[in-house]
C-alpha positions in Angstrom: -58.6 -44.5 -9.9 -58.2 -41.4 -11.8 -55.2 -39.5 -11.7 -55.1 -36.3 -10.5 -55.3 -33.1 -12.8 -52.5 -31.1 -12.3 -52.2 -27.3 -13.9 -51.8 -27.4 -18.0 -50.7 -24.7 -20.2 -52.5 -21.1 -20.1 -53.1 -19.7 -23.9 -52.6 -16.1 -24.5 -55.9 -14.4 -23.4 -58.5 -14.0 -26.6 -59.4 -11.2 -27.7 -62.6 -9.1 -27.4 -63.6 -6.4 -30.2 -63.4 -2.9 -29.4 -67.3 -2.0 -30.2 -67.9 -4.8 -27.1 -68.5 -2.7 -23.7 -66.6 -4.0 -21.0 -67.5 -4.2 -17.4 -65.8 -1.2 -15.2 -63.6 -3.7 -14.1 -61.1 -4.6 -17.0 -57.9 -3.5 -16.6 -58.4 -2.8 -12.7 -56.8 -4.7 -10.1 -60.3 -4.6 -7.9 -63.8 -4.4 -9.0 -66.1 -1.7 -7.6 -68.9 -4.3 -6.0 -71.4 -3.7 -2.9 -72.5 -0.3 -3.9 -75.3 -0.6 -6.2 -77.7 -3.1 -4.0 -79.4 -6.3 -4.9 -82.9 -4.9 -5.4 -83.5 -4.0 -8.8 -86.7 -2.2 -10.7 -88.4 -4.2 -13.7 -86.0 -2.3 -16.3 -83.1 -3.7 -14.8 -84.0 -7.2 -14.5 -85.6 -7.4 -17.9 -81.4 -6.6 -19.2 -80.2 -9.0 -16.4 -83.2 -11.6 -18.1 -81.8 -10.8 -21.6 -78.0 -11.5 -20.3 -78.7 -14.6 -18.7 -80.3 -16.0 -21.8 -77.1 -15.2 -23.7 -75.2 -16.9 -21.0 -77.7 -19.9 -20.5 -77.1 -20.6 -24.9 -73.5 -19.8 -24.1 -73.3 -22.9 -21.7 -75.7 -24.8 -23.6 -73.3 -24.8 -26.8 -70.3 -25.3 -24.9 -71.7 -28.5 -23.6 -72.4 -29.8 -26.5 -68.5 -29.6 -26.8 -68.0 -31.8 -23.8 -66.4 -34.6 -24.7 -63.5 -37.0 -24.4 -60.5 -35.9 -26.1 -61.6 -32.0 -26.3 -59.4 -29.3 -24.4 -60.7 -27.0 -21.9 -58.7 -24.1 -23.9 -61.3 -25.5 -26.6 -64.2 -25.0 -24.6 -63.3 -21.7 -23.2 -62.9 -20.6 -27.1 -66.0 -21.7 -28.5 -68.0 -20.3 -24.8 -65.8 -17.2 -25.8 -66.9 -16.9 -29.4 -70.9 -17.8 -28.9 -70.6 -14.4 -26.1 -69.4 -12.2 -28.8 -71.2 -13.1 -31.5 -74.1 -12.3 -29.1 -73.0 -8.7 -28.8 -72.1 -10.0 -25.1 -68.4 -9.4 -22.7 -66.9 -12.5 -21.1 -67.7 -11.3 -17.3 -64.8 -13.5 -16.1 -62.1 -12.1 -18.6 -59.9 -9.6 -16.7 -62.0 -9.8 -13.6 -59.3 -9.4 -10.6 -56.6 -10.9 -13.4 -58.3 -13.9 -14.0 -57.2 -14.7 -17.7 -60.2 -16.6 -19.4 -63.8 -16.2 -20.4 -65.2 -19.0 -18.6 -64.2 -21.2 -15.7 -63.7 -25.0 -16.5 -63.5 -27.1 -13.3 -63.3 -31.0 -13.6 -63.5 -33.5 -11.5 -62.0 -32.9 -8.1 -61.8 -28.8 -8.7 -64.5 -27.4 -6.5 -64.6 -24.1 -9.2 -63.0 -21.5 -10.9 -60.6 -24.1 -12.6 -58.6 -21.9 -15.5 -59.2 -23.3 -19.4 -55.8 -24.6 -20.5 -54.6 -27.1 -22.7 -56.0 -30.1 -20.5 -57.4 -33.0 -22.3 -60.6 -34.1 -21.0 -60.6 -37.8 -20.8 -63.3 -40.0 -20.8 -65.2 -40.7 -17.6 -64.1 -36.9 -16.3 -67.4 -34.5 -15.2 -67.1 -31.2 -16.2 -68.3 -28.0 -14.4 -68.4 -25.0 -16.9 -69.2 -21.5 -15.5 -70.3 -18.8 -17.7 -71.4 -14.9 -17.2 -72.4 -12.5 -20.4 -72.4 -9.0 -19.6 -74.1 -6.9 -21.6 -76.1 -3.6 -21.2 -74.5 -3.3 -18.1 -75.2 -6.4 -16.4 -74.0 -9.7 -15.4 -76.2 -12.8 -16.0 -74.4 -15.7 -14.6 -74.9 -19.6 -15.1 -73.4 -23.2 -14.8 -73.5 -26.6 -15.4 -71.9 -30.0 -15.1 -71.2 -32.0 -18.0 -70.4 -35.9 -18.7 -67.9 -36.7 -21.0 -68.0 -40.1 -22.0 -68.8 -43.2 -19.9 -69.1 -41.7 -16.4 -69.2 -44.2 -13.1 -72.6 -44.5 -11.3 -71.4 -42.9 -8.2 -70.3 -39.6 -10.5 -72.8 -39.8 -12.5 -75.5 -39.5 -9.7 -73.5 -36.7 -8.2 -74.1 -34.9 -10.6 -78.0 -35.4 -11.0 -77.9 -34.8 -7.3 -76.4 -31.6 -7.2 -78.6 -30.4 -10.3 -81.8 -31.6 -8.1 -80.3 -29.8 -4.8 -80.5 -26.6 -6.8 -83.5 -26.9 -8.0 -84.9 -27.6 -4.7 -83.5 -24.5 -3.3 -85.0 -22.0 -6.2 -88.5 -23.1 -5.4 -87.9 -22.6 -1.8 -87.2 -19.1 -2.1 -90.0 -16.6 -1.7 -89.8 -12.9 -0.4 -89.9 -12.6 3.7 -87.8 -15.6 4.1 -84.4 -15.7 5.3 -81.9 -16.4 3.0 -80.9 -19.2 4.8 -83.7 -21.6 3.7 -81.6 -22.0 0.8 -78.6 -23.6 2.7 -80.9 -25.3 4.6 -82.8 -26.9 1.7 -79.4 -27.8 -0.2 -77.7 -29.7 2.9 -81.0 -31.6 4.0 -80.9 -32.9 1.0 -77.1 -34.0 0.1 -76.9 -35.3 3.8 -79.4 -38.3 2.7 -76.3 -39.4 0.5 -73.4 -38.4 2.8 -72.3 -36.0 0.5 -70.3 -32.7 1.3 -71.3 -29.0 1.1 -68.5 -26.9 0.7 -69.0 -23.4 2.6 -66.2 -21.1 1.6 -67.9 -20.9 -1.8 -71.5 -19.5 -1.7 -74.3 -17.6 -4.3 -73.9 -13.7 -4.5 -76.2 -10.7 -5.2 -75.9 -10.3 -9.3 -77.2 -7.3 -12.0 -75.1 -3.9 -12.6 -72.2 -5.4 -9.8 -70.6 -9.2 -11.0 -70.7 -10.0 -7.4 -72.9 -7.5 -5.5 -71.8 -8.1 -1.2 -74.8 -10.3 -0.6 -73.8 -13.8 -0.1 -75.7 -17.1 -0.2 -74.3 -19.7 1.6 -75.2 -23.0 0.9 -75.1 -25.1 4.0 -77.2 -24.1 6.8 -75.9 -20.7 8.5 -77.9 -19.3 10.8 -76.2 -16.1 10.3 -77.6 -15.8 6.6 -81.1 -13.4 8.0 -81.2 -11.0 5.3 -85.0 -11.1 3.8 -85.7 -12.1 0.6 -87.5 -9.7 -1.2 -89.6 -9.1 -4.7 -86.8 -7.6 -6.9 -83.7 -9.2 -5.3 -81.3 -11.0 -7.7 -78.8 -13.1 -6.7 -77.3 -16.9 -7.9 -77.6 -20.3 -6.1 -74.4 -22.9 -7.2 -74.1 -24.8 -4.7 -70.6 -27.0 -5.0 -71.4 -30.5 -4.0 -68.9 -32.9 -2.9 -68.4 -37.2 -2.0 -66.2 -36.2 0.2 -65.1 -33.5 2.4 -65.6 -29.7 2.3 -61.8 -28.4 2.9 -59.4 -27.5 -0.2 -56.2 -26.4 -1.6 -55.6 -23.5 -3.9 -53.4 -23.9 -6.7 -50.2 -21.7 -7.0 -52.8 -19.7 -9.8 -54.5 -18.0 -7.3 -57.8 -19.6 -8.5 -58.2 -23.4 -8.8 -60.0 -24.8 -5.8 -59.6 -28.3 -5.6 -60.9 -30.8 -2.5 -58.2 -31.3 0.2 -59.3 -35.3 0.0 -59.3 -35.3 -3.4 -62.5 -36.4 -3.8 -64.8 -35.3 -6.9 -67.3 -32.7 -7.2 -70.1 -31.1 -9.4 -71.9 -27.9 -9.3 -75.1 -25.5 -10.7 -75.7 -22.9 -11.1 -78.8 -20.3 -12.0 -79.2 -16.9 -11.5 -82.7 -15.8 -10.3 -85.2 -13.1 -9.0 -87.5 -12.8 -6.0 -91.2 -12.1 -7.5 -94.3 -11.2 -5.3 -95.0 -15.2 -4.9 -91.6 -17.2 -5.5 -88.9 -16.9 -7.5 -88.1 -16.6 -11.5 -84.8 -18.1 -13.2 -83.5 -15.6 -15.2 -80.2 -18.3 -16.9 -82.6 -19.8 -19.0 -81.7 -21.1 -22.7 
């Protein structure tokens, strides 16, 4: 049985160059969101398209990081570094406070687990969550990663949850609901008697980080809104063997499962075209 993670120490926050633009955001207590829609013309989701290919190589480097032995401080450095270098701003640094560029969640933490000087250890599953901004929009991403020699059970979480998200991009279509997506997503993880957790969802991405729309990922009868050709938004649906209530650590941001047990996430962020949907958080 793996012990569980309890909060590490934070490193000062990194640094971003000065020529970098930074979302309106930084150095506000709240973002301005929910005032610039979540239908967007060609021109704008071409720069959201450019963005989420920074992020997508962003996560894809960091991965490769992903190993017993590293430190999620590490990982958040090296996500960090790979953003600049691309000419991109670390959406998560400085949003409402939050004091990294990338959100590391292992194991039991459901998401937005801070990068600090915890060691991963081997057997842990890693969930790394990444946004570039640049141009003036967010593209958003994430994945979970295997470090090391990773049980059966785990490891098919994972592959699971990767599959459920998959599943729900090629359901989406403009004029249906959004909630096909939670539909597809807990049809499936019920076959393994997995959890869905629901106080987490997808959101309406592009000029705003998180837009107002939200896309739950269990089935909610309430999600109507219409899918439509131009509408960009994320699915990351947070997966769990266990149950769907957690705890909140005393930062203000770590989720973990109330039962402790583990859980793994994905993320893409996409667009509604005239016959399906496009991934725009590809490598």
């Amino acid at each position: 049985m793996t012990t569980p993670l309890v909060p590490g120490r934070i490193s000062p926050q990194r640094s971003v160059p000065p020529h970098i633009v930074r979302p309106e955001y930084v150095g506000k207590k709240r973002p301005i969101e929910g005032v610039l829609g979540d239908v967007h013309d060609a021109e704008t989701v071409e720069r959201v398209r450019v963005a989420g290919r920074i992020a997508a190589r962003a996560l894809e480097e960091v991965g490769k990081h992903v190993e017993p032995g590293v430190t999620t401080d590490e990982l958040d450095r090296i996500g960090h570094e790979y953003l600049l270098d691309h000419g991109a701003y670390p959406s998560t640094l400085g949003y409402k406070g939050y004091p990294k560029s990338l959100c590391s969640s292992l194991n039991e933490v459901i998401c937005h687990g801070i990068p600090d000087d915890t060691v991963v250890s081997d057997g842990d599953i890693v969930n790394i969550d990444i946004t570039a901004y640049k141009d003036g929009v967010h593209g958003d991403t994430n994945a979970t990663f295997l470090a090391g020699d990773v049980a059966e059970e785990n490891r098919l979480l994972v592959e699971r949850t990767h599959e459920a998200t998959m599943r729900a991009i090629k359901a989406c279509r403009p004029g249906r609901q959004i909630n096909v997506i939670g539909r597809v997503i807990e049809s499936y993880a019920k076959r393994f008697g997995y959890g869905v957790v629901r106080d987490f969802t997808g959101h309406g991405v592009g000029p705003e980080f998180h837009s107002g729309l939200v896309i739950p990922h269990y089935d909610d009868t309430r999600a109507t809104t219409i899918m439509e050709p131009g509408m960009v938004f994320t699915i990351e649906p947070m997966i769990t063997l266990g149950g769907v209530d957690y705890d909140l650590w005393d930062d203000g941001w770590t989720a973990v499962t109330a039962d402790r047990s583990w859980t793994a996430q994905f993320e893409h962020t996409l667009v509604i075209t005239d016959s399906g949907a496009e991934i725009l958080t590809l490598p």
